[in-house]
C-alpha positions as CSV (number, residue, x, y, z in Angstrom):
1,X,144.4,137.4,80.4
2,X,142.6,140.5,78.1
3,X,145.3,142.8,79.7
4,X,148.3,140.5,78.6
5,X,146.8,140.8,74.8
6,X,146.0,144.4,74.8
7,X,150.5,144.6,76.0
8,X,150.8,141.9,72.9
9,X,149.3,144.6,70.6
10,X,150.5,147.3,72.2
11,X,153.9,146.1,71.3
12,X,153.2,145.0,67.9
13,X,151.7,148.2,67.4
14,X,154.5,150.8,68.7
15,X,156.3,152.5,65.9
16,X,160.4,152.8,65.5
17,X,162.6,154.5,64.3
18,X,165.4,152.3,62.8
19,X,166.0,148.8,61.8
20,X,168.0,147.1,64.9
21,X,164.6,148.8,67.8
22,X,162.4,146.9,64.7
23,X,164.2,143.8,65.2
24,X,164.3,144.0,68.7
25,X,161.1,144.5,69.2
26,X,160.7,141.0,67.2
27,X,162.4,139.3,69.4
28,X,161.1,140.7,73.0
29,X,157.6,139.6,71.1
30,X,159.1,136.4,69.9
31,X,159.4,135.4,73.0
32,X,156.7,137.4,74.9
33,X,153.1,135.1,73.2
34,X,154.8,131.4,73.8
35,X,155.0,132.8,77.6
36,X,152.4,134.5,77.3
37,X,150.7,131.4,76.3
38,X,152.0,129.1,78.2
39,X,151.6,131.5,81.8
40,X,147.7,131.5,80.2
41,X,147.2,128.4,80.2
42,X,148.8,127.5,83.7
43,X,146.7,130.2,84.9
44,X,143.8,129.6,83.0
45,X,143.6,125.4,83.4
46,X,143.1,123.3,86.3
47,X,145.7,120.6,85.2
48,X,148.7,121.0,82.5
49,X,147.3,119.7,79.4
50,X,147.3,122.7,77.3
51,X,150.8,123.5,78.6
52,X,152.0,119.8,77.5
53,X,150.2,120.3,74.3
54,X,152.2,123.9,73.8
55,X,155.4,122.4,74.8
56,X,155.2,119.5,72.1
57,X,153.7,122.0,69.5
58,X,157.1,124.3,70.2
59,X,159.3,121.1,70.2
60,X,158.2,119.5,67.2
61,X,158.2,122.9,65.3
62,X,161.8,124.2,66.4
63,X,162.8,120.7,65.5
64,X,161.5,120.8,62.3
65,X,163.3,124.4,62.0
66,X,166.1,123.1,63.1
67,X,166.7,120.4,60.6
68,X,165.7,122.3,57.5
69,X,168.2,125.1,58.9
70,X,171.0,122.2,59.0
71,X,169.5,120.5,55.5
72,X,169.1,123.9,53.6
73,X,172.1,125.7,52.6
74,X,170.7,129.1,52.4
75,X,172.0,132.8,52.7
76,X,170.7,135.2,54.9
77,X,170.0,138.9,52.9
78,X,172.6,140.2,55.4
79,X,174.8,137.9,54.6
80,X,175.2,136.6,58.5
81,X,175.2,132.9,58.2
82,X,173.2,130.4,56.0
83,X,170.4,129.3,57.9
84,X,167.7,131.6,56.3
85,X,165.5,129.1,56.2
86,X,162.8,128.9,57.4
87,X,162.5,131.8,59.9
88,X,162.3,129.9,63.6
89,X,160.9,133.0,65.4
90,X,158.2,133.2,63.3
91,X,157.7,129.2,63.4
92,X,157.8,129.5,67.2
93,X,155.4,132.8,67.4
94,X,152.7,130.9,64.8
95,X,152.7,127.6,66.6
96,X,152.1,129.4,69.8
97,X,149.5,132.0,68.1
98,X,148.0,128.2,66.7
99,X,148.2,126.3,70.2
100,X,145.8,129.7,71.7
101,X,143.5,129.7,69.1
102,X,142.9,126.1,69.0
103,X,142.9,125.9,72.9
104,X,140.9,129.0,73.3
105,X,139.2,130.2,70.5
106,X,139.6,133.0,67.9
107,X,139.0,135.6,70.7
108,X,142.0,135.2,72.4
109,X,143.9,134.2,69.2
110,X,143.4,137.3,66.7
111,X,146.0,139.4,69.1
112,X,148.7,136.4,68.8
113,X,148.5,136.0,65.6
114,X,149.2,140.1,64.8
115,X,152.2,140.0,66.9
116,X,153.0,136.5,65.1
117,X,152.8,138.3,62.0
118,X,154.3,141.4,63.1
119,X,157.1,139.2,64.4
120,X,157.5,137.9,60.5
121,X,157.2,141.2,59.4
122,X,160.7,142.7,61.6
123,X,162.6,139.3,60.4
124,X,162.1,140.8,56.8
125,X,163.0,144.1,57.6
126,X,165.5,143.3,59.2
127,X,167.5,141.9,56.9
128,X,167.4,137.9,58.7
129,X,165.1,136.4,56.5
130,X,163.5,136.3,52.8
131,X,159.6,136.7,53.0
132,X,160.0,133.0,51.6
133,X,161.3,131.7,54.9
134,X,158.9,133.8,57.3
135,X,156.5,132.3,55.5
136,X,157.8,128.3,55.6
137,X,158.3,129.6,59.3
138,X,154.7,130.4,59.6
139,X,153.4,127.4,58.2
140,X,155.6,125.0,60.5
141,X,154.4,126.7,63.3
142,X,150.8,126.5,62.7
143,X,150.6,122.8,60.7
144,X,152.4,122.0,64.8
145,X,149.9,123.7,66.8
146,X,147.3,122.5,64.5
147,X,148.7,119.0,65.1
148,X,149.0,119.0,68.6
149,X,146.4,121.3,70.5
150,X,143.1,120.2,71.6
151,X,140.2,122.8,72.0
152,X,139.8,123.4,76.3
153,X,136.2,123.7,76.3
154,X,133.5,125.2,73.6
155,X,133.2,124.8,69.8
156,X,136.2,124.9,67.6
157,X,136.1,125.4,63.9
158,X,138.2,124.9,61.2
159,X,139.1,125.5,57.6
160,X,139.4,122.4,55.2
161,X,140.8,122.7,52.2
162,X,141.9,119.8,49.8
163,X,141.6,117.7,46.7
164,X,139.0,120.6,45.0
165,X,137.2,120.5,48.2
166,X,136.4,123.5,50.9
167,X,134.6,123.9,53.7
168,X,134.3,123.7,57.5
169,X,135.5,120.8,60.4
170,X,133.6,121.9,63.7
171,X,134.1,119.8,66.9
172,X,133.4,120.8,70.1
173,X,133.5,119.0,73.6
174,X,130.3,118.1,75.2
């Protein structure tokens, strides 16, 4: 499983040389950690809870895509369509990235979430998105993984934030 996220950042980390090998390269990744998460986890678990948990975090966040694309009436900056918003590769790059690091832990997670932001970054410079709807994108992504993914073993911890208050929610199975 190391190998497959040393590719993911060997990938996110190659250079190019003009916009439509950028945006390319966005999409192969795109598509590469959802597999990539979903192969670990087949691999990884005895049973297929984490790849039910992944499947409903990607359902529930393309669906929410989805609709706001239908809802929102807004230009892309290359003047291709109107369904800027949000971004659905990022969504679906940052609810996988989510569904790892809540499943896994932050070791495994801080290589999909560089390609999930590198994959926000190409829809930018590309031209497909505003950095407005990478980041709703982003958000839908993780609030669904956040939702729906339940740590496989260990101690998982996370940030709380609200009504003036911050700190810490750690759970753990025993």
């Amino acid at each position: 499983m190391k190998k497959i996220f040393a590719c993911l950042l060997l990938l996110a980390s190659g250079s190019t040389s003009a916009a439509s090998d950028l945006e390319k390269s966005g999409d192969v990744l795109h598509l590469l950690i959802p597999a990539t998460a979903l192969g670990g986890s087949l691999i990884y678990e005895d049973g297929f809870e984490g790849a039910w948990q992944l499947a409903k975090t990607g359902i529930v966040s393309r669906l929410v895509v989805e609709g706001l694309k239908y809802t929102v009436d807004k230009d892309r900056p290359d003047g291709s369509g109107s369904d800027s918003f949000p971004s659905g590769h990022t969504a679906d790059s940052f609810a996988a990235a989510t569904f790892v690091q809540q499943r896994y832990g932050w070791q495994w997670a801080i290589p999909a979430y560089i390609g999930a932001t590198y994959v926000g970054y190409t829809r930018v410079e590309s031209d497909k998105h505003h950095i407005e709807d990478v980041l709703a994108g982003a958000a839908i992504g993780i609030l669904s993984g956040l939702y729906f993914t339940d740590p496989y073993k260990g101690i998982t911890i996370t940030p709380v934030v609200g009504n003036g208050n911050y700190g810490l929610y750690v759970s753990g199975k025993f």
